[in-house]
DOTORTOR-604168 format. One record per residue (C-alpha): residue in three letters; chain; x, z, y. Coordinates in Angstrom, 1 decimal. Example, Ala and Ser with C-alpha at 12.3 -4.5 7.8 and 13.67 -1.06 7.14 Angstrom:
<site><r>ALA</r><c>A</c><u>12.3</u><w>7.8</w><v>-4.5</v></site>
<site><r>SER</r><c>A</c><u>13.7</u><w>7.1</w><v>-1.1</v></site>
//
This chain:
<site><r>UNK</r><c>A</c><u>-2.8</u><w>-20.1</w><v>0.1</v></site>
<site><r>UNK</r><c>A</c><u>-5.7</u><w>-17.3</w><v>0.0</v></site>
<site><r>UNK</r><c>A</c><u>-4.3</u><w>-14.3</w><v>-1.1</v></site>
<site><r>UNK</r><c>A</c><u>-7.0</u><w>-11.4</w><v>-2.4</v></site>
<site><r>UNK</r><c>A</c><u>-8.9</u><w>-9.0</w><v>-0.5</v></site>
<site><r>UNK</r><c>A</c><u>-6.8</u><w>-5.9</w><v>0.9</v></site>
<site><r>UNK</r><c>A</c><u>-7.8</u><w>-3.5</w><v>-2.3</v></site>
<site><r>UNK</r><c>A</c><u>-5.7</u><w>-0.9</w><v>-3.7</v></site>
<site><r>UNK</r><c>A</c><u>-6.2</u><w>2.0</w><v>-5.9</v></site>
<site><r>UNK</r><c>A</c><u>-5.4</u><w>5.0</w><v>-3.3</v></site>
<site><r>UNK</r><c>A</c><u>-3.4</u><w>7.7</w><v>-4.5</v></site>
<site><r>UNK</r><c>A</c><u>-5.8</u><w>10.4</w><v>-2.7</v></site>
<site><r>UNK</r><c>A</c><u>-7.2</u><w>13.6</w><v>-4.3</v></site>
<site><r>UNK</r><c>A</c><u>-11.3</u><w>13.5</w><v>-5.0</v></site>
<site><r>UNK</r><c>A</c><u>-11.4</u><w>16.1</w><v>-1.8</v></site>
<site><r>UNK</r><c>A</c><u>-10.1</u><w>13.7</w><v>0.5</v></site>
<site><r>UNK</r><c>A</c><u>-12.7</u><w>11.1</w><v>2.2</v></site>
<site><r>UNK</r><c>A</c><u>-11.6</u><w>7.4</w><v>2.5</v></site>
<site><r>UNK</r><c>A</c><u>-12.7</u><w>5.4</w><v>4.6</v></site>
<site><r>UNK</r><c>A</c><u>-11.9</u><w>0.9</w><v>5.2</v></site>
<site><r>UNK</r><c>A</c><u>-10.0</u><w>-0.5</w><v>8.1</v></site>
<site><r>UNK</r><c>A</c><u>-10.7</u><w>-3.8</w><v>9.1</v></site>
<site><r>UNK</r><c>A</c><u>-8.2</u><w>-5.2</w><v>11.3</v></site>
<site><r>UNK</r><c>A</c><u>-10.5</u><w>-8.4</w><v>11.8</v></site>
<site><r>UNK</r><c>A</c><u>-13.2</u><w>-6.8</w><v>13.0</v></site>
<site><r>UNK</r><c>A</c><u>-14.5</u><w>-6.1</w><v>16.6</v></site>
<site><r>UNK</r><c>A</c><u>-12.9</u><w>-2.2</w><v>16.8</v></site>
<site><r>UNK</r><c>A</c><u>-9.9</u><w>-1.0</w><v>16.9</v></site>
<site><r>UNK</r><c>A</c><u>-7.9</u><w>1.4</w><v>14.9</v></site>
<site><r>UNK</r><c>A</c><u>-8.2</u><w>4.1</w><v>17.0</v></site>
<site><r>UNK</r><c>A</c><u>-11.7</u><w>4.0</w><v>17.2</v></site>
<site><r>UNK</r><c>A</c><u>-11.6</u><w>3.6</w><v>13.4</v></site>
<site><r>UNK</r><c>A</c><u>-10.0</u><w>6.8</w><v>12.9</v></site>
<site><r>UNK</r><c>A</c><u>-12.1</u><w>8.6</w><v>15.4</v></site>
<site><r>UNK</r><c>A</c><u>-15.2</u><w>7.6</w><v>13.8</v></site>
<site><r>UNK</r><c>A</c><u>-13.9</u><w>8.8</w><v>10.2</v></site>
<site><r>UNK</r><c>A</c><u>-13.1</u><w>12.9</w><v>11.6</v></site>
<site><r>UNK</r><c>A</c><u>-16.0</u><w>12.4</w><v>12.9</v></site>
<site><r>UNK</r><c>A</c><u>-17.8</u><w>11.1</w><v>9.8</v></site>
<site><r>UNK</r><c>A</c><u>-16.1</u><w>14.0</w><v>7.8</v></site>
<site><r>UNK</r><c>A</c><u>-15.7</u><w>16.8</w><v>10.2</v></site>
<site><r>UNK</r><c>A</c><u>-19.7</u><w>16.4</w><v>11.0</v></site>
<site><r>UNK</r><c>A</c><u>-18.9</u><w>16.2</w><v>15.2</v></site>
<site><r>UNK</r><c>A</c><u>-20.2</u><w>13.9</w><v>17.8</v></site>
<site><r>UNK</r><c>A</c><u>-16.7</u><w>11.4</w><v>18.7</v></site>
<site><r>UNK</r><c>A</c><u>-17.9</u><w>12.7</w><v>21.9</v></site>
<site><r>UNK</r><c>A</c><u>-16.9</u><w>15.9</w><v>21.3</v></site>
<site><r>UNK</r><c>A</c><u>-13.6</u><w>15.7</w><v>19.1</v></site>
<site><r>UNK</r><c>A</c><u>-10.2</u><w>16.0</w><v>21.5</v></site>
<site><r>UNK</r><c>A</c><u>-9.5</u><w>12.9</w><v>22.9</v></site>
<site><r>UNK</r><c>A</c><u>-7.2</u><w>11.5</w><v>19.8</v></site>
<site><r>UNK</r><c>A</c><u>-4.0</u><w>11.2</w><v>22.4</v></site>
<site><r>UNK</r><c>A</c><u>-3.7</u><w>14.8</w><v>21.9</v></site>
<site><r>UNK</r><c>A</c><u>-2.5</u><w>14.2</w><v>18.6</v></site>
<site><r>UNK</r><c>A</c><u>-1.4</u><w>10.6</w><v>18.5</v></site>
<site><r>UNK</r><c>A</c><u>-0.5</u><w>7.4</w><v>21.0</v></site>
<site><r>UNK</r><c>A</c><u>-3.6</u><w>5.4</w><v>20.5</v></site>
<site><r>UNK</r><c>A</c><u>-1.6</u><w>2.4</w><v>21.9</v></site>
<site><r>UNK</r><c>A</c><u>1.0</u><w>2.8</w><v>18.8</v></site>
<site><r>UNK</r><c>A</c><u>-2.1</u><w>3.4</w><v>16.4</v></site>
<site><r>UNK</r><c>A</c><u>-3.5</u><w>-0.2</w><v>18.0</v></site>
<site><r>UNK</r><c>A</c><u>-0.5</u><w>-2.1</w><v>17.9</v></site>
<site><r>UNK</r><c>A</c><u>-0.3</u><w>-1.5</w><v>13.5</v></site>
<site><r>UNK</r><c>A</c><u>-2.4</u><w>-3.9</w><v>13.1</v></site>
<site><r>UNK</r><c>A</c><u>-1.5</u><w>-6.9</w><v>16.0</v></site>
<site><r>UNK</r><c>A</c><u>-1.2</u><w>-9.9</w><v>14.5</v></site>
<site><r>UNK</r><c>A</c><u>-3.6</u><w>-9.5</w><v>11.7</v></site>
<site><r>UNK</r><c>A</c><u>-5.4</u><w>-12.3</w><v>10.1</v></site>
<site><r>UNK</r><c>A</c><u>-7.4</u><w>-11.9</w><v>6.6</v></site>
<site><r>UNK</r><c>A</c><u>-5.3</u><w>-13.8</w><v>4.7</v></site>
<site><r>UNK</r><c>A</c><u>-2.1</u><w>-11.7</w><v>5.6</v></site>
<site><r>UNK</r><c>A</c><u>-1.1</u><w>-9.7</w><v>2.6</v></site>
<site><r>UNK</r><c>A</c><u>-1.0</u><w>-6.3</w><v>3.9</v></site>
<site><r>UNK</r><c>A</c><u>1.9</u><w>-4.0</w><v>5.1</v></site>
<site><r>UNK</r><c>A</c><u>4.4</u><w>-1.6</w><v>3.1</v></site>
<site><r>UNK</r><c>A</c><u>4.0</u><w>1.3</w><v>5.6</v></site>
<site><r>UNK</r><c>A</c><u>2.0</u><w>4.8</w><v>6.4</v></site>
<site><r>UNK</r><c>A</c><u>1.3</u><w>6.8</w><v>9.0</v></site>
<site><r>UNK</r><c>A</c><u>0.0</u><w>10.7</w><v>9.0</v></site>
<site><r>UNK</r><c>A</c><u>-0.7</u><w>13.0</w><v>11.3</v></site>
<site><r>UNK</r><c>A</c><u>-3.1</u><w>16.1</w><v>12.3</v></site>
<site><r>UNK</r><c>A</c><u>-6.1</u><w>15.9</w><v>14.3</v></site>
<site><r>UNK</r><c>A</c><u>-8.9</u><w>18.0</w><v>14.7</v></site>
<site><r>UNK</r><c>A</c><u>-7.2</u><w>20.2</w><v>12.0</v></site>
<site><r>UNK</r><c>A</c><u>-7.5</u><w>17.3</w><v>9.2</v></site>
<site><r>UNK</r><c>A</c><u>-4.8</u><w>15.5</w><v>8.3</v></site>
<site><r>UNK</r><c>A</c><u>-5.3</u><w>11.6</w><v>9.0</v></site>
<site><r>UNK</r><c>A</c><u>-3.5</u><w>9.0</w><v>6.7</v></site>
<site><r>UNK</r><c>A</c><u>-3.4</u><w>5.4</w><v>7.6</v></site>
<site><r>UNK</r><c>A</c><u>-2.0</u><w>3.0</w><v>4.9</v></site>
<site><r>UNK</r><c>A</c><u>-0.6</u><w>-0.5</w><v>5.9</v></site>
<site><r>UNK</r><c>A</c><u>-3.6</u><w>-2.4</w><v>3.6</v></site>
<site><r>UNK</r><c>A</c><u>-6.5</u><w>-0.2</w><v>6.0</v></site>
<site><r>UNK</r><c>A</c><u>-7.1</u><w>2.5</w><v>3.8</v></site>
<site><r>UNK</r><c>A</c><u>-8.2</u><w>5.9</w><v>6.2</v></site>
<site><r>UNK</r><c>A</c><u>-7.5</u><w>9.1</w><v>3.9</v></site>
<site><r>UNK</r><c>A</c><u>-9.1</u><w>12.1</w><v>6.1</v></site>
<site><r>UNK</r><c>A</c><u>-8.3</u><w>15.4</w><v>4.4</v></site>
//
């Protein structure tokens, strides 16, 4: 059985920027969540702090193993600071960058 696309309504203020995770595709969550401070925070990824200096990319990497579209996603979040934002990651992909 298909279940639907990973959509929720995010309970994030209108300040904070959201951005998709997509566990399918060809990037991984790290990268994901460097690209989004970078989106928001207006810096080249080249620039920001390497994101081990506020997080274990490995750990960030290994939320999503095993994912396939059809998985109904996971009860669990994970926040953190980085480059002075704070960085939510939701268990359905949701990226909430504050």
């Amino acid at each position: 059985m298909k279940t639907e696309p990973r959509t929720r309504v995010a309970d994030v203020s209108p300040d904070v920027e959201t951005f998709r995770y997509d566990p399918t595709a060809d990037r991984s969550l790290a990268i994901a969540i460097v690209e989004a401070v970078s989106t928001v925070s207006g810096t080249d990824p080249m620039e920001l702090s390497p994101l081990y200096s506020a997080i274990d990319p490995d750990v960030v990497d290994s939320l999503f193993e095993g994912e396939t579209p059809d998985a109904p996603p996971d009860d669990w979040r994970l926040a953190f600071e980085y480059e002075s934002l704070r960085v939510r990651v939701d268990g359905d992909g949701l990226i909430a960058i504050e």
